[in-house]
C-alpha positions in Angstrom: 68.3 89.8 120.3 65.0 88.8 118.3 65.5 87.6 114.6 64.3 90.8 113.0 67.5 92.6 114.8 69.2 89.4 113.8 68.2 90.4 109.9 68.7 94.0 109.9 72.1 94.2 112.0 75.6 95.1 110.9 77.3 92.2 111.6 81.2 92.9 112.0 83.4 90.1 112.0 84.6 89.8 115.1 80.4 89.1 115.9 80.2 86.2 113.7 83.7 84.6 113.6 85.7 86.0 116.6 87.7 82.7 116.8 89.4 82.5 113.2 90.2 86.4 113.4 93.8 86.7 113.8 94.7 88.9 117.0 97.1 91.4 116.7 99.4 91.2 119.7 99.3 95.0 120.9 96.0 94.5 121.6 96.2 92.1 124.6 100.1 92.6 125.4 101.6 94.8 127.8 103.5 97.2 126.4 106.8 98.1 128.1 108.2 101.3 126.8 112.0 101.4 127.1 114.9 103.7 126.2 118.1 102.0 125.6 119.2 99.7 123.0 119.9 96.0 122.9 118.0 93.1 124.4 115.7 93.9 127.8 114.3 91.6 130.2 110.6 91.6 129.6 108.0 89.5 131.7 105.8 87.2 130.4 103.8 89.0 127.8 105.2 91.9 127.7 106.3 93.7 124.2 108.7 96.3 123.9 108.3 99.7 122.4 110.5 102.2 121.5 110.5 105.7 120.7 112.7 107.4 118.3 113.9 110.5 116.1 112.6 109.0 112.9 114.3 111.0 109.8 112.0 109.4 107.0 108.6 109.6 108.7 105.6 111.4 107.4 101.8 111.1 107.9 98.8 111.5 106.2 95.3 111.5 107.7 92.8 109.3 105.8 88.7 108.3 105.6 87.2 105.4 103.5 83.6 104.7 102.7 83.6 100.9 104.2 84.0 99.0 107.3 85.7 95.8 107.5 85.3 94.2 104.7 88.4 95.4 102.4 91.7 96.0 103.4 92.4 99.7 104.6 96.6 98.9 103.4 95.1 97.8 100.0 92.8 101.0 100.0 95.9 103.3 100.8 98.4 101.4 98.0 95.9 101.9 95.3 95.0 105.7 96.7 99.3 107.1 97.4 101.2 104.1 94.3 101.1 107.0 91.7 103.0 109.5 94.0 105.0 106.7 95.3 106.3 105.6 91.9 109.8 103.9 91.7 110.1 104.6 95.6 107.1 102.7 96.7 109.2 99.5 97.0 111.3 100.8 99.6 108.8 102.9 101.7 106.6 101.1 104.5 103.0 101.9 104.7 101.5 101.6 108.0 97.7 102.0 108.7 96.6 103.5 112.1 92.9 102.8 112.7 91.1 105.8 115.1 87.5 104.9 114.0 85.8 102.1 112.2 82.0 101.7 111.5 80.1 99.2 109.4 80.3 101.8 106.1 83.3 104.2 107.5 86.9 103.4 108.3 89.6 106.2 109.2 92.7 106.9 110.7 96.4 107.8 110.1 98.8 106.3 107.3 102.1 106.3 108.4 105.0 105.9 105.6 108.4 105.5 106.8 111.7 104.2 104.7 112.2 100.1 105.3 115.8 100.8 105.0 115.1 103.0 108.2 113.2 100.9 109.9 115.2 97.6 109.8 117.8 99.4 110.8 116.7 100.7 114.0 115.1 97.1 114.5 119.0 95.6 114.5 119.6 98.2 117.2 117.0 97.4 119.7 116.2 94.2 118.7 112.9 93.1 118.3 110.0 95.7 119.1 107.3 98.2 118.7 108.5 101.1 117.1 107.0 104.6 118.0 108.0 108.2 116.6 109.6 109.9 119.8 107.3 112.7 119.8 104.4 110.3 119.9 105.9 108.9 123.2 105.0 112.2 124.8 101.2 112.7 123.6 100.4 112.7 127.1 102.3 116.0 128.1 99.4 118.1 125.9 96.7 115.9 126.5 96.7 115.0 122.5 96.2 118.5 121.9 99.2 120.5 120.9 102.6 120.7 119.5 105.6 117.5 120.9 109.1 118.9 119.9 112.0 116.0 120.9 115.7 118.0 121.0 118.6 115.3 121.0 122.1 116.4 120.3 122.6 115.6 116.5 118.5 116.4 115.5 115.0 117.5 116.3 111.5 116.6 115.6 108.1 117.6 116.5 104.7 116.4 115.9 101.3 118.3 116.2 98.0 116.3 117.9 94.4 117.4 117.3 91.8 115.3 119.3 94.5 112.5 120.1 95.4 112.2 116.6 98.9 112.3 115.3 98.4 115.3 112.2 101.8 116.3 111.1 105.5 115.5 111.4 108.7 116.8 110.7 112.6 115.9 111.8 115.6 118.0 111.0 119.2 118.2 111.7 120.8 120.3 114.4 122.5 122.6 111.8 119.4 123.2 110.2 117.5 125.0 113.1 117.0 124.1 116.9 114.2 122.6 118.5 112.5 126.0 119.5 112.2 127.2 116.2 110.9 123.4 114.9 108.4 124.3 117.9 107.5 127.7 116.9 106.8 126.4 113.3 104.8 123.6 114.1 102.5 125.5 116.5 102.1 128.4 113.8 101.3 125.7 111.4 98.8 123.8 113.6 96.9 127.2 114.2 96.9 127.7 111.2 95.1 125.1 110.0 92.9 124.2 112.9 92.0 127.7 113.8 89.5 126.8 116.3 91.7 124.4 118.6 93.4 125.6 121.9 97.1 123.9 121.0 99.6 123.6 123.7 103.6 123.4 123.4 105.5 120.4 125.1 109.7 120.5 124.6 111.7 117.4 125.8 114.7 116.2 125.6 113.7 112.1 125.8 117.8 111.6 126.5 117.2 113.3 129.8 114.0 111.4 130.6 113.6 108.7 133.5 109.5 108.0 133.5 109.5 106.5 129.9 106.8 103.7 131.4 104.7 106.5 132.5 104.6 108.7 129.3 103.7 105.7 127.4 100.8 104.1 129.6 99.7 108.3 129.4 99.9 108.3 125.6 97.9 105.0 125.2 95.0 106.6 127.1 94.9 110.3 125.1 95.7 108.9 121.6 93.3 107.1 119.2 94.5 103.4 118.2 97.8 104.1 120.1 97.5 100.4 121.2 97.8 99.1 117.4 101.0 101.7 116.2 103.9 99.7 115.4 105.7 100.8 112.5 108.2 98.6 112.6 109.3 96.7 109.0 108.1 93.4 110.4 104.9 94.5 111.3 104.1 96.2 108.5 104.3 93.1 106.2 102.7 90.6 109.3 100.0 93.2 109.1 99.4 93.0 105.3 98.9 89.5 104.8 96.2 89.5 108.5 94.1 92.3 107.1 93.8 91.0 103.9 93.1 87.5 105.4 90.8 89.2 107.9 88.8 90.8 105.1 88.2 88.0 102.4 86.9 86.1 105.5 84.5 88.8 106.7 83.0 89.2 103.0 81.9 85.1 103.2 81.3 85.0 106.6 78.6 87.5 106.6 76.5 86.6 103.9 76.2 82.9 105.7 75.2 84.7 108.9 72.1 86.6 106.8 71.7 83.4 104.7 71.7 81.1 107.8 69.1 83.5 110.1 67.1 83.7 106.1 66.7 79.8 105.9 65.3 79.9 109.8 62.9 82.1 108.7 61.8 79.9 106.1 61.9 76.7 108.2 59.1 78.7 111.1 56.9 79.3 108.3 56.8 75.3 107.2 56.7 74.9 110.6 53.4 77.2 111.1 51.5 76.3 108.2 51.6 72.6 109.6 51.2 73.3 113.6 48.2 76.0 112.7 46.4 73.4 110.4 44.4 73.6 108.0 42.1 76.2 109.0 44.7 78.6 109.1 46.7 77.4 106.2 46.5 80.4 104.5 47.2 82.9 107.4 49.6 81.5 109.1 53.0 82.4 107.1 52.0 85.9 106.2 51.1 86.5 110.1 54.5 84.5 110.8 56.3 86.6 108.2 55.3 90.0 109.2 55.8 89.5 112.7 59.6 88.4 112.4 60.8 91.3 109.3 58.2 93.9 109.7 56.7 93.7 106.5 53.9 92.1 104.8 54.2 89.7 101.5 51.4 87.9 99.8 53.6 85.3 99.2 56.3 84.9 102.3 58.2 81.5 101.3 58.7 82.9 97.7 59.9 86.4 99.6 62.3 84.3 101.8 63.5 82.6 99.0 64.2 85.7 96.8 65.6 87.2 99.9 68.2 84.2 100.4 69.0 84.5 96.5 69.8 88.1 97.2 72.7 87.1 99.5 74.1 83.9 98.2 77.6 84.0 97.4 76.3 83.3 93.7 74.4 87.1 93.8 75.4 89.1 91.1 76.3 91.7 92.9 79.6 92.2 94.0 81.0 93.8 96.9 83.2 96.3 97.1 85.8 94.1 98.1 85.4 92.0 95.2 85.9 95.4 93.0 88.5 96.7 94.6 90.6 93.1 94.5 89.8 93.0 90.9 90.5 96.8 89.8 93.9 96.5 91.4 94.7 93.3 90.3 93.6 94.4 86.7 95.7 97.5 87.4 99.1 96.0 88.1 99.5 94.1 85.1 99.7 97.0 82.8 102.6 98.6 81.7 101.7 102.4 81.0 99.4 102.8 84.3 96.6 105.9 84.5 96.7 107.5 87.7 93.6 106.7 90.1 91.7 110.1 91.6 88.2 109.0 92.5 86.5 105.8 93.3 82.4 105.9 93.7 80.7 102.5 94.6 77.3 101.4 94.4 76.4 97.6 95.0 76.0 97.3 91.3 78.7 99.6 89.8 81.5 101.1 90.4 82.8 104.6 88.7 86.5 105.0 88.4 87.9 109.0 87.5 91.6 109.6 86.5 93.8 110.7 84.5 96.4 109.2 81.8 99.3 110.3 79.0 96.4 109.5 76.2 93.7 107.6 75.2 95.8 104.0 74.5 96.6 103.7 78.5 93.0 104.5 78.8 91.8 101.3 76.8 94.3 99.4 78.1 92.8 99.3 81.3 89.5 99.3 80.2 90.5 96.3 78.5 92.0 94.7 81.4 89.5 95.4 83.7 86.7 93.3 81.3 89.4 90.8 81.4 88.7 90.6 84.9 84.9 89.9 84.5 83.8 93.6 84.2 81.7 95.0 81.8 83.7 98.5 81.5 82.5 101.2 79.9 84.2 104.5 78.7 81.8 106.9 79.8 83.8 110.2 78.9 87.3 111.2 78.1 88.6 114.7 78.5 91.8 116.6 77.2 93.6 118.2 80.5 95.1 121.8 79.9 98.5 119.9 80.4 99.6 117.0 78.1 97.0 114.6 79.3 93.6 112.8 79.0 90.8 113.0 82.1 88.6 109.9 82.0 85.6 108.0 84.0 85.2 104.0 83.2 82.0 102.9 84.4 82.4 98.8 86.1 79.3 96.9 86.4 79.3 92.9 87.0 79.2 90.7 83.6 76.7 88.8 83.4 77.4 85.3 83.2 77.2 83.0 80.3 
């Protein structure tokens, strides 16, 4: 790779620090799908997974504008804590990453009951825990409708393009599994007109080729290998991606900094190998041949390029903002509910709405506590009981 690429790249972070990024285990582990409770005998490496009717599970597909740099569980807290209210101690959140680019991340949240959880952990000990119907992706090629009939429940889930979309359990005296089938299949037409569903009914009590189903799932389902929604994972899984993030958000402005300052030494260096007869040449030849541009000054333009990315710039990422607004917004008392974000790397814009205009300063005022300069830039009487707002955030300048 030649220095310009070096320059201009998307760096991720497993490029630059691959050795201090914590490994989730599903990634390198063999998974070993099983179907009875208790301890099993696994082989070296090996985790266990299993599937089951979960009562308390739903799903929710998502899509953020950034990469790696902020925590997707942070992102999904702040976006779903205002419909959560008193319940979101006791519910799980669980991201499922399908796609991630350098300025895009999406996937699946998955939120399921703790209480739930835990106590399907204490059956089956410790493990990876799957939604039953998941287990079966395979059987429609992540394209269709996955009912599961037991004797006391049912519950289905719909797949488009190997991604989980919708979910829904019920007890056996509130319809049967054919009808939980029907609906779901209506409902996935529906909404993805355009798709060729299929239907898939099993009754996973019955089933011997649990190993099989799984290892077929894995290959037809987007970020399959990183689904665990057990209560343990979900709160390992926390404290990595945040970890993982604030890491990333250093480590990549010392990789532009670092391949900056080499720039900058090859210029001293040419101005004294050239000589003096091509003093004045030499760095602006040196200079455009490395960034593809031309300066009339190319150690001042290195240097203002290095200020640019110092962990001094005034500019903060969207990281930094994000850690900041909800930080600022989990001290107050009477909290406004969150709609929109929009980010630029010098503001932010934040749209909501609140019960009236004193929850509205209030986090205004909290937010220049945190070393914003926020600005009220409209307020807005709702045709309910209620105020619409946008605070603009830009970076204070420092004293």
């Amino acid at each position: 790779m030649s220095l310009k690429d070096a320059l201009t790249k998307q760096y991720s972070f497993s490029d630059a620090v691959n050795v201090l990024r914590p490994v989730r285990p599903l990634g390198r582990a063999r998974l070993r799908f099983v179907h009875t409770e208790g301890e099993t005998e696994l082989l070296q490496g090996e985790l266990k997974v299993v599937s089951v009717p979960l009562r308390t599970l739903s799903l929710c597909s998502f899509s953020f504008p950034f990469g790696r740099k902020v925590s997707v569980r942070d992102a999904l807290e702040l976006r779903f804590r205002p419909l959560l209210g008193a319940g979101e101690n006791s519910l799980g959140i669980v991201p499922q990453i399908t796609s991630q680019k350098s300025n895009e991340t999406s996937g699946t949240a998955w939120f399921i009951s703790k209480a739930e959880a835990e106590e399907i952990e204490q059956r089956f000990g410790d493990c990876v825990l799957w939604p039953a119907p998941y287990l079966f992706a395979g059987r429609v090629n992540g394209e269709g409708v996955v009912v599961c009939s037991y004797e006391d429940c049912s519950c289905g889930m719909l797949f488009v393009e190997g991604e989980a979309r919708f979910y829904r359990w019920i007890p056996a005296d509130e319809g049967s599994a054919e009808d939980l089938g029907a609906q779901l299949l209506e409902y996935g037409k529906t909404v993805f007109p355009d798709r060729e569903l299929k239907i898939y009914s099993v009754k996973p009590d019955e089933e011997n080729f649990f190993q099989q189903a799984g290892d077929n799932a894995l290959a037809v389902c987007k970020g399959a290998a990183g689904l665990n929604l057990s209560s343990s994972a979900a709160s390992a899984g926390g404290e990595t991606e945040r970890l993982a993030a604030k890491l990333e958000a250093y480590t990549d402005a010392a990789i532009v900094s670092a391949a900056l300052f080499l720039v900058a030494a090859m210029l001293l260096l040419g101005i004294n190998y050239t000589g003096r007869s091509r003093f004045a040449s030499a760095p602006a030849e040196i200079y455009k041949t490395i960034l593809g541009e031309t300066s009339a000054n190319p150690v001042a333009s290195v240097v203002q390029k290095l200020r640019s990315v110092s962990a001094d710039s005034s500019e903060a990422s969207f990281g930094l903002y994000f850690d900041r607004i909800a930080a600022a917004w989990e001290t107050l008392s009477a909290k406004p509910q969150l709609d929109e974000l929009r980010y630029s790397p010098d503001r932010m814009q934040l749209s909501g709405k609140a019960s009236d205009t004193t929850v509205i300063d209030a986090f205004r005022k909290v937010l220049s506590d945190r070393g914003f300069d926020a600005v009220t830039d409209s307020v807005q009487k709702t045709q309910k009981d209620g105020m619409r707002f946008t605070i603009s955030l830009t970076e204070a300048k420092k004293k």
